[in-house]
Backbone as JSON, one array per atom type, in Angstrom:
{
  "sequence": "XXXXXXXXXXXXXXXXXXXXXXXXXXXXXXXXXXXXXXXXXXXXXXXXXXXXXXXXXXXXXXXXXXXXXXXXXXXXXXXXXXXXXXXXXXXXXXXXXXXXXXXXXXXXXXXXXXXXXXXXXXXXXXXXXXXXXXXXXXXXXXXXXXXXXXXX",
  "N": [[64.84, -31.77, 13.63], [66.67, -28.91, 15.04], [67.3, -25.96, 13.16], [69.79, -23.8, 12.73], [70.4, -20.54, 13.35], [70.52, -17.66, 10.52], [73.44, -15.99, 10.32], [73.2, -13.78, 8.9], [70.96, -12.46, 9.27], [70.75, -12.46, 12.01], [72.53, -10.35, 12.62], [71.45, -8.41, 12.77], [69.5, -8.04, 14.72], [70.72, -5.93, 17.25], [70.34, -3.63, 16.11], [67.43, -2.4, 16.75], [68.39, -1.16, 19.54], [70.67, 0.02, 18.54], [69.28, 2.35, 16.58], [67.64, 3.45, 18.63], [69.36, 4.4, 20.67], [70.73, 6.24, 19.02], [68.71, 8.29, 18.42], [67.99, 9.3, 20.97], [70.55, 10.38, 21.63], [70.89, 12.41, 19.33], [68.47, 14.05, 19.61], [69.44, 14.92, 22.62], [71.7, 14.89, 23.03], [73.21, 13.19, 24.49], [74.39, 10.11, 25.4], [73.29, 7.08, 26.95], [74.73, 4.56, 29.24], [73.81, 2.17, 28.95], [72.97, 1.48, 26.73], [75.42, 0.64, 25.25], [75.95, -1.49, 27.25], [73.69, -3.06, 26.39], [74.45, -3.74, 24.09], [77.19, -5.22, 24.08], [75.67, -7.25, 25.81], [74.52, -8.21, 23.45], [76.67, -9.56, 22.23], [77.75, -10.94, 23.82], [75.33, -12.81, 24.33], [75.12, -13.77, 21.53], [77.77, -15.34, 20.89], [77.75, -17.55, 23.17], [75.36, -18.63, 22.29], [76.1, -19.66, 19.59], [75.47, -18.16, 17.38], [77.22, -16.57, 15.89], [80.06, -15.92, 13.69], [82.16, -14.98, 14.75], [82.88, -16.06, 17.26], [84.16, -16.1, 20.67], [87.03, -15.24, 20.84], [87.16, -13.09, 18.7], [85.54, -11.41, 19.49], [85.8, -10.29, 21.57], [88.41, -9.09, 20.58], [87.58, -7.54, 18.92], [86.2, -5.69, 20.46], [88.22, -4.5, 22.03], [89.44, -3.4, 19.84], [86.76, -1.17, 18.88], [87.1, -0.56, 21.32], [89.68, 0.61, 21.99], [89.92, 2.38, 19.24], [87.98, 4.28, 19.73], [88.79, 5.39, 22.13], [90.94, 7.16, 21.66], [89.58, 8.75, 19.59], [88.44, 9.88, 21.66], [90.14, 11.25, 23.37], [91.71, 12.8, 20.75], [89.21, 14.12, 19.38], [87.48, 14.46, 21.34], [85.44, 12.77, 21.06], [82.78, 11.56, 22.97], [82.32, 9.77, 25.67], [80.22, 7.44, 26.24], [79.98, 7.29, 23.31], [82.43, 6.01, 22.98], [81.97, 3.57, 24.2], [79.88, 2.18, 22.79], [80.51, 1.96, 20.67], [83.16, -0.49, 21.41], [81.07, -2.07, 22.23], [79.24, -2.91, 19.4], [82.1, -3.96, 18.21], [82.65, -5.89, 19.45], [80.17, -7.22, 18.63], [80.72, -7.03, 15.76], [83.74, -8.31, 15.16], [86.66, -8.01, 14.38], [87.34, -7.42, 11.74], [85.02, -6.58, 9.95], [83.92, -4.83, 11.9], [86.06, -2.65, 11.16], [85.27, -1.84, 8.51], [82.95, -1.0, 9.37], [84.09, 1.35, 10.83], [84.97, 2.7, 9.03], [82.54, 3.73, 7.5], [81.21, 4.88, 9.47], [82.85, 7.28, 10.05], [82.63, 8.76, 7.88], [79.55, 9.37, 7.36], [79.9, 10.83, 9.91], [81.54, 12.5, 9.02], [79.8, 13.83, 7.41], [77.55, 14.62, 8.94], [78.94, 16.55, 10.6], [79.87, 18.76, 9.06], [76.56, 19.28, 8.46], [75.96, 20.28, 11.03], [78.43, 22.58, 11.25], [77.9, 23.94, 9.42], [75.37, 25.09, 10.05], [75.69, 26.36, 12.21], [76.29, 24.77, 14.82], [78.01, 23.7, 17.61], [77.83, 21.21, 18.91], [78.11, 17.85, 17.72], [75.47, 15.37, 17.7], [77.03, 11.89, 17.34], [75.86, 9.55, 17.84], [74.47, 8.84, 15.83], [75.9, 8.4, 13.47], [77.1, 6.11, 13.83], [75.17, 4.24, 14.16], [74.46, 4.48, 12.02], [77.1, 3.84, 10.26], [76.95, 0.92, 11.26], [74.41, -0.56, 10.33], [75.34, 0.24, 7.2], [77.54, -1.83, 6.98], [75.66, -4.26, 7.54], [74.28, -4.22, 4.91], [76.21, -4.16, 3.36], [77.42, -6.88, 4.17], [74.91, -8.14, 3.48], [74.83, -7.68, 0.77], [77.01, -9.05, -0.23], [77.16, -11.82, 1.28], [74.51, -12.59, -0.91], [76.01, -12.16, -3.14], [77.61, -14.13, -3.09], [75.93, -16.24, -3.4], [74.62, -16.3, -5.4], [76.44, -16.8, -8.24]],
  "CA": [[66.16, -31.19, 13.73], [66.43, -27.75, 15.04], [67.87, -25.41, 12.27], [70.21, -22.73, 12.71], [69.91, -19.0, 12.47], [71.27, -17.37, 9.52], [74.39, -15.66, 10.87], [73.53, -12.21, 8.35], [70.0, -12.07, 9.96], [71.53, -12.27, 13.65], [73.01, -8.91, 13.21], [70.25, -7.18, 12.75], [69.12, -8.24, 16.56], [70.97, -4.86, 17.59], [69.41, -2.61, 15.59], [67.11, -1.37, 17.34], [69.07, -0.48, 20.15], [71.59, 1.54, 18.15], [68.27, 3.4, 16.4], [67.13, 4.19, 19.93], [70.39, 5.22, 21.04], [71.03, 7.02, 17.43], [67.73, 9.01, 18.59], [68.12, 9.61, 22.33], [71.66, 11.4, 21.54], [70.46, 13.29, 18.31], [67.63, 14.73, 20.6], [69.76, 15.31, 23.79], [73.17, 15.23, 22.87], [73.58, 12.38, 25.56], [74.46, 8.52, 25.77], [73.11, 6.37, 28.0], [75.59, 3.71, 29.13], [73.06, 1.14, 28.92], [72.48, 0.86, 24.95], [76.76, -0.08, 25.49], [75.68, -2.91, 27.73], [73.18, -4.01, 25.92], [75.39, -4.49, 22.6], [77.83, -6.14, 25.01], [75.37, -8.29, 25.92], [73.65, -9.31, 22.63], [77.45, -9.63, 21.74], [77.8, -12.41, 24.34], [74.1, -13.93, 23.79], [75.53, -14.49, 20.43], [78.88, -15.86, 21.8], [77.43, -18.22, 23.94], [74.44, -19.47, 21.29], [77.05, -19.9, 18.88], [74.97, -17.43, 16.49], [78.18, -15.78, 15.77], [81.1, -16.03, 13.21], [83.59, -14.37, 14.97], [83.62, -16.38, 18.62], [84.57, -15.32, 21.49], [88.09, -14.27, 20.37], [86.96, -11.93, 17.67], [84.59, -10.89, 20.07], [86.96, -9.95, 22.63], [89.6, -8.52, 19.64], [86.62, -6.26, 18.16], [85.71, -4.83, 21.7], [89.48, -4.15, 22.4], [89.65, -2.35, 18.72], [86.48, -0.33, 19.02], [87.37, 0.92, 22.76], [90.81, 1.67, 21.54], [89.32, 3.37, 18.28], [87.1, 5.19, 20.12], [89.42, 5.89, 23.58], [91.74, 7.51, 20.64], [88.8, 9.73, 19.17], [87.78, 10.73, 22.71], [91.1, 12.04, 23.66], [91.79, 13.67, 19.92], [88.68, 14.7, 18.44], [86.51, 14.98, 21.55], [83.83, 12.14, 20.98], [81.97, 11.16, 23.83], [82.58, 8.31, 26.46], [79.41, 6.68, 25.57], [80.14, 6.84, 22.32], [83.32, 4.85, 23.01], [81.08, 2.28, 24.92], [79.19, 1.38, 21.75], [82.22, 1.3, 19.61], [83.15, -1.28, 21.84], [79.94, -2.9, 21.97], [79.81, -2.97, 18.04], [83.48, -4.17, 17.57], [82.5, -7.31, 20.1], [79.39, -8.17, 17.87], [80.96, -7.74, 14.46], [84.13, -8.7, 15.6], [87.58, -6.98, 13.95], [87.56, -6.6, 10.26], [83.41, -5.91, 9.73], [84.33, -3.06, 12.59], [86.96, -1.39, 10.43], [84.36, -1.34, 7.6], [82.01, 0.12, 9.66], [84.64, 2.46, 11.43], [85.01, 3.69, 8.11], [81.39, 4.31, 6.79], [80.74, 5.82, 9.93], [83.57, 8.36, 9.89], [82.2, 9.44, 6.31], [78.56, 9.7, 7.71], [80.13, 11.64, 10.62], [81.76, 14.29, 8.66], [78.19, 14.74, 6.87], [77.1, 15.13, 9.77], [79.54, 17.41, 11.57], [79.51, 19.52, 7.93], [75.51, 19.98, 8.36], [76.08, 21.16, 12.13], [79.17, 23.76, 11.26], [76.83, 25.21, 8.46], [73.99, 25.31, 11.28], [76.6, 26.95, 13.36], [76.29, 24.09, 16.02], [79.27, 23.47, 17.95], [78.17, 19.76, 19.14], [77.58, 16.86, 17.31], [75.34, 14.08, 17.67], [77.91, 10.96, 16.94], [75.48, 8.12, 17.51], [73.77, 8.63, 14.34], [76.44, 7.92, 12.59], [77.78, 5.05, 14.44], [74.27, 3.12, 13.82], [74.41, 4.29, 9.98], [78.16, 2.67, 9.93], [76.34, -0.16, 11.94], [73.9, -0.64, 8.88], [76.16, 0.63, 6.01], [77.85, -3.18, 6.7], [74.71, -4.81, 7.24], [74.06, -4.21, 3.72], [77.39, -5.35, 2.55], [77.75, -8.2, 4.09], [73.82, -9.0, 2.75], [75.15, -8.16, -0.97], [78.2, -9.98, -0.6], [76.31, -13.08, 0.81], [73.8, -12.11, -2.0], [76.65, -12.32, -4.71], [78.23, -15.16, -3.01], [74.92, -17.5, -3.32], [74.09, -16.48, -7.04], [77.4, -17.11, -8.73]],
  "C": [[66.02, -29.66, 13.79], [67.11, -26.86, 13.54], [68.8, -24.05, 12.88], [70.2, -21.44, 12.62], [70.82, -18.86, 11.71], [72.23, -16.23, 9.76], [74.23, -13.7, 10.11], [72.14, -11.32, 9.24], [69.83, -11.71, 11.86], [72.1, -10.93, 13.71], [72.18, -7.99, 13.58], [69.44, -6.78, 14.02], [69.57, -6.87, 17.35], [70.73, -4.15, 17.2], [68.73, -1.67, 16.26], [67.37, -0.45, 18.86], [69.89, 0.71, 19.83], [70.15, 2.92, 17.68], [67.78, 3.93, 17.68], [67.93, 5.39, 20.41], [70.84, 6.57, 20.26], [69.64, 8.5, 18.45], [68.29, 9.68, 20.11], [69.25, 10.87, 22.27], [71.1, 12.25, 20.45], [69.45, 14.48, 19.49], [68.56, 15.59, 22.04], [71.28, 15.64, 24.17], [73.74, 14.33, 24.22], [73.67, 10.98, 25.25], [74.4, 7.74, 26.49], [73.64, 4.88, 27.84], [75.05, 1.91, 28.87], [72.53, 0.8, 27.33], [74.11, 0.46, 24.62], [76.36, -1.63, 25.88], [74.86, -3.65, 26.76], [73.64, -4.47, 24.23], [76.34, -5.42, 23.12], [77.02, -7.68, 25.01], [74.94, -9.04, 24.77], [75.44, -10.37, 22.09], [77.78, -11.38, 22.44], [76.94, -13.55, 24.38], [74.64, -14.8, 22.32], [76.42, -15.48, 20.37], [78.5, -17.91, 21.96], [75.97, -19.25, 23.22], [75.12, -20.12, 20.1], [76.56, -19.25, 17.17], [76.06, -16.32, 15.98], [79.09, -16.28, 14.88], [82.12, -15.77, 13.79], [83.85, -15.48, 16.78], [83.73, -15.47, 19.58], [86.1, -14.3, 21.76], [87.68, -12.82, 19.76], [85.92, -10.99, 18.31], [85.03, -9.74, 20.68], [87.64, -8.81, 21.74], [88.52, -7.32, 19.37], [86.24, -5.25, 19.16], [86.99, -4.23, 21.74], [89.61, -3.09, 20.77], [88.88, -1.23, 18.82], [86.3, 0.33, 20.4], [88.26, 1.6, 22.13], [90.63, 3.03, 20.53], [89.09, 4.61, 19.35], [87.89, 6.04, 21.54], [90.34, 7.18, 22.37], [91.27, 8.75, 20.43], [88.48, 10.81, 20.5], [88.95, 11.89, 23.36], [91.68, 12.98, 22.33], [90.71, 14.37, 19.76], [87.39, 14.98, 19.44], [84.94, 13.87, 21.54], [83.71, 11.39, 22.69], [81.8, 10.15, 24.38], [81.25, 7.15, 26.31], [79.07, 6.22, 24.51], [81.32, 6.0, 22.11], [82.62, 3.9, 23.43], [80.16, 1.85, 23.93], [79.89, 1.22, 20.58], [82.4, -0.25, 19.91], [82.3, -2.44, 21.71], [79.78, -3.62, 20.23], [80.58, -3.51, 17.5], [83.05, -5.88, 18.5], [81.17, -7.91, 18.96], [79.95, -8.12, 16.58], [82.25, -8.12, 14.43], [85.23, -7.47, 14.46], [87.87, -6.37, 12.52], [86.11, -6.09, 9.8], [83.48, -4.27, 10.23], [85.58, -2.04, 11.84], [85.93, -0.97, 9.18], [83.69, -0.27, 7.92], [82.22, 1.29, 10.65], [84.69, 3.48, 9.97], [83.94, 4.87, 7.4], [80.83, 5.07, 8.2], [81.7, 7.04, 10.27], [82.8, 8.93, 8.19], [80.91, 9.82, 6.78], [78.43, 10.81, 8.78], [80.23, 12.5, 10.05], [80.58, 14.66, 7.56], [77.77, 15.42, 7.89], [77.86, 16.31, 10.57], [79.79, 18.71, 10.32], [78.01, 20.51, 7.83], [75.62, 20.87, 9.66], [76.91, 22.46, 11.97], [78.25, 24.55, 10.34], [75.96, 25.86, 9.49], [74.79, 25.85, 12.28], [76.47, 26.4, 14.88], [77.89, 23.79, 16.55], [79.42, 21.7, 18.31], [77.46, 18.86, 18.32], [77.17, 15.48, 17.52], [75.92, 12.88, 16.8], [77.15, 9.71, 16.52], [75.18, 7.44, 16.38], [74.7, 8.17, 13.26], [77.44, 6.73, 12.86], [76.39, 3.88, 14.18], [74.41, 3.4, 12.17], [75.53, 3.39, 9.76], [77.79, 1.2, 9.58], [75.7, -0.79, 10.46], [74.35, -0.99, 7.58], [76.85, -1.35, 6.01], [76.98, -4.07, 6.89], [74.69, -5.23, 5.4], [75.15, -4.77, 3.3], [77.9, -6.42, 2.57], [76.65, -8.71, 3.33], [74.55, -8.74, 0.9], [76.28, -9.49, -1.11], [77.89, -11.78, -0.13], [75.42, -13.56, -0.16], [74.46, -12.86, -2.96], [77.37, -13.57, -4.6], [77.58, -16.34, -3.57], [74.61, -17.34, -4.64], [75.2, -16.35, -7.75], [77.09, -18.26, -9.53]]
}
């Protein structure tokens, strides 16, 4: 009997895309539209394996939240059309309430980050980095909270 994957260990499959991406922009202050796609896609590998909680609804709903999020940010605050495209990406793999978590922890990681740049008298800030820390930041909470769920 085949066995299942374990739905907390499946996230982690994007990882190292965002760390790439996280890097690439830190370094260059650029986003290449292709670490988007490929969250897209793991979003639908997952989908379609059924390695997913959220479906293809929540899939759908989480993409439609972090474009909007992020279409939002790009027209207020300035962030970067590739950084909407992994919002997106992001909001399709953890689908709509994980992505508000980790809209949150990465707005808090942002304004560290956009805090160390105004000291450093930079005017632009690399975003990604704190869009894979978000990324992460609920990693971890869903692993405690499966954690605290299983030792009760």
């Amino acid at each position: 009997e085949e066995s299942e994957p374990d739905l907390a260990h499946v996230l982690w499959i994007p990882v190292p895309v965002l760390l790439v991406a996280a890097y690439v922009d830190w370094r260059t202050h650029r986003v290449w539209d292709g670490h988007a796609l490929l969250l897209f896609g793991c979003a639908a590998l997952f989908c379609v394996t059924g390695w997913t909680a959220v479906g293809w609804l929540g899939a759908g709903s989480g993409a439609l939240v972090g474009l909007a999020v992020g279409a939002l940010a790009h027209r207020l605050l300035d962030l970067g059309g590739g950084d909407v495209g992994l919002l997106g990406g992001v909001g399709a793999i953890l689908g709509v309430e994980p992505l508000l978590v980790c809209l949150f922890f990465t707005a808090v990681f942002g304004g560290v980050l956009a805090a160390v740049a105004w000291r450093r008298g930079e005017r632009e800030v690399a975003y990604v980095p704190a869009i894979a820390a978000g990324y992460l930041a609920v990693l971890v909470v869903l692993a405690v909270a499966v954690d605290g769920a299983g030792n009760r």
